[in-house]
C-alpha positions, 0 to 999 in steps of 0.5 A: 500500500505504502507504494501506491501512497507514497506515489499520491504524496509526491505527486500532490506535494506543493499543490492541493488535489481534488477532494483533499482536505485543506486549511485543516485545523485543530479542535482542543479537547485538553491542554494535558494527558490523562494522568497529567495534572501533579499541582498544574493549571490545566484547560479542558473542553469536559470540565470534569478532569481532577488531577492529583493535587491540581487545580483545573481551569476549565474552559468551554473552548480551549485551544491548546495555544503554545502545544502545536504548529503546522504549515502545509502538510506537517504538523508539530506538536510540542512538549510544553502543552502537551495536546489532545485534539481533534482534526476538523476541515476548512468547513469546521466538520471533523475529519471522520476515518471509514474503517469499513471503505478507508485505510490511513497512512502518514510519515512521523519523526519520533527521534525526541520522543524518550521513555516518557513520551507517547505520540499519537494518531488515533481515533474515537466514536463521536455520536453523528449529530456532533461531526458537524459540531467538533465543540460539542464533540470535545465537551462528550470527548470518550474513549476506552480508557476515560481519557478525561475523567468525565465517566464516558467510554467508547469504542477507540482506536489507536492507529499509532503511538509510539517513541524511540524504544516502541510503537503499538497499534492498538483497537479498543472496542467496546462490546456488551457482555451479551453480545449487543452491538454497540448503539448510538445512545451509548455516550450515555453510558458511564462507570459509577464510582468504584465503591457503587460497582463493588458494592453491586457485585457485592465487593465493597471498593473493588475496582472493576474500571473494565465495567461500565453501565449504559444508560444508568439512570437514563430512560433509554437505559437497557436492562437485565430481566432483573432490572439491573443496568446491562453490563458492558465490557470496555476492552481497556487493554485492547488488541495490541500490535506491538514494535519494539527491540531486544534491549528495550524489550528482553524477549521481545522476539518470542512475544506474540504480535510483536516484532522485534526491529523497532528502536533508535539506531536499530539495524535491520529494522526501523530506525528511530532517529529518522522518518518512517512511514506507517499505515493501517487497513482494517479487516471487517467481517464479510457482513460488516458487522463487526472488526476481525483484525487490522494491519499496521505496515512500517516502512523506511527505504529499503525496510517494510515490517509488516504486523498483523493483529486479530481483534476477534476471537481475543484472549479474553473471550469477549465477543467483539461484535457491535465493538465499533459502530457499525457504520465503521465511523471514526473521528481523528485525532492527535496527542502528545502526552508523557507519563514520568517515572515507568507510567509508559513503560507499556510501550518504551519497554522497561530497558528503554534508555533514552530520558528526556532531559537526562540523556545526553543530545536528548531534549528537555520534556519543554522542548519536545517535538513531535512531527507527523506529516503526509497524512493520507486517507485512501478509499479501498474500492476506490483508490481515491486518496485525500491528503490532510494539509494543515492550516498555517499555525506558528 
């Protein structure tokens, strides 16, 4: 694939082609990450985030100032702010990725993003009525980690994050413990406090943060025969592809998705330090219904790693079907966020080397970028192709 986009890419450079999305620009949903927030002042589009010790300055429309640029078809965003953000076109409607007709690609540069660092292309569910509405869609921003606190959680899919010791694709979908699809009501859902989830399965503060109720307390709420909300299953952990090297990650070639030639200098792999290429296709069932499996292919001259991932069956035995909504829609999103001490050894891998603001020719976490660029969305019955290029922003 990356033959017939790289072609597309060369040939629209400088000049915009049809059906491309120009004067692309950013919708904030937070100026911070979710485990941010130690004693900091932080703006988000939801209001609820409560960091540790923190005190959180909401904003019905932050703008992540000072956390991003861009010109042309790169972006940039940058340590100090560290932002999440949803993509939206030149007539204010977010970029929306078809994961049932359309794959994604894009060139990034990882090489100052050190153990600490996660820089990321992903997606979420956004209910239809805000597609047109990315303000809204920011103040109802979910995903399968409760990435603002704001107790919603939807189907998310995270087409790369990466740094210098890791990269992992990863679908999140969210899918009932009865196998019901996933419907378009669901933003309602929200998880009740630890305490009220223990006490309902009859463990006084456990925590079952994997468990979320649709509807609770809302009159389309869904019901056992029992009258009890109907569980819901969040694949918190999700369905991983994993890249990584033996000195980050000891035994990393005998795990399973997981290749083993990913890292800074690496050899014979995708080297770190300069621009790779990356894409994502997704593998539906014959009927549509639900997501079987994706493809993450890496490239970087000579080098393709190539890593496929099935989503269903899983290792947990949950039924994936209605995990994503079954119109395959998307919304994309960008983020750069950091977790300090082993918080992202997840994907650095625990031996990872490399500290920012520590390791010597390495930036401090302030002076952090991250750059993606040549972001395409490719129709696959189609061959039609639309490159992103961003509005200019200093």
């Amino acid at each position: 694939m990356r033959a017939t986009l790289g072609a597309a890419v060369l040939s629209a450079a400088g000049a915009f082609a049809s059906g491309d999305y120009e004067n692309v620009d950013m919708q904030c949903v937070s100026e911070f990450n979710w485990n941010q927030g130690e004693g900091a002042t932080y703006k988000s589009a939801t209001g609820y985030f409560l960091g540790k010790g923190a005190s959180i300055e909401t904003n019905a429309i932050p703008d992540c100032a000072g956390g991003w640029s861009a010109k042309g078809d790169t972006l940039t965003l940058k340590g100090t702010v560290q932002p999440r953000m949803f993509l939206k076109d030149a007539s204010g409607k977010l970029i929306m990725l078809d994961m049932k007709t359309e794959e994604v690609s894009w060139t990034q540069n990882v090489a100052q993003l050190g153990r600490q660092f996660n820089g990321a292309l992903y997606t979420t569910w956004v209910r239809p009525q805000d597609e047109s509405d990315p303000a809204t869609a920011a103040k109802l921003y979910c995903d399968a980690n409760d990435g603002t606190g704001n107790n919603l959680w939807c189907p998310e899919m995270d087409l790369g994050e990466s740094n210098r010791c890791g990269f992992r694709s990863t679908s999140h979908p969210v899918t009932d413990l009865n196998g019901n699809a996933w419907t378009s009501d669901a933003v309602n859902c929200h998880l009740p406090l630890a305490a009220e989830v223990g006490s309902f399965k009859g463990t006084p503060n456990a925590d079952y943060t994997n468990l979320f109720y649709c509807g609770l307390g809302k009159p389309t709420a869904q019901k056992f025969e029992d009258s009890h909300p109907k569980q819901t299953w969040v694949d918190h952990f999700g369905n991983a592809l994993y890249a990584t090297s033996e000195s980050a990650y000891p035994g990393c070639s005998s795990a399973s998705d997981t290749k083993c030639n990913y890292g800074f200098d690496i050899a014979g792999g995708i080297n770190t330090r300069n621009d790779y290429n990356v894409s994502v296709s997704f593998d539906w069932d014959s009927a549509g219904k639900y997501l079987k499996g994706f493809t993450t292919k890496m490239s970087q001259g000579a080098t393709t790693v190539t890593l496929p991932r099935v989503s269903s069956p899983n290792q947990a035995e949950v039924p994936i079907k209605g995990g994503f909504s079954l119109d395959g829609r998307v919304a994309l999103l960008v983020q750069l966020w950091t977790s300090q001490g082993q918080g992202m050894s997840w994907l650095s891998g625990i031996n990872c080397n490399y500290t920012n603001g520590e390791t010597t020719g390495m930036p401090s976490i302030e002076d952090t970028t991250y750059t993606m660029k040549n972001l395409v969305i490719r129709n696959t019955a189609t061959g039609e192709e639309k490159k992103i290029f961003f509005k200019t922003v200093a």
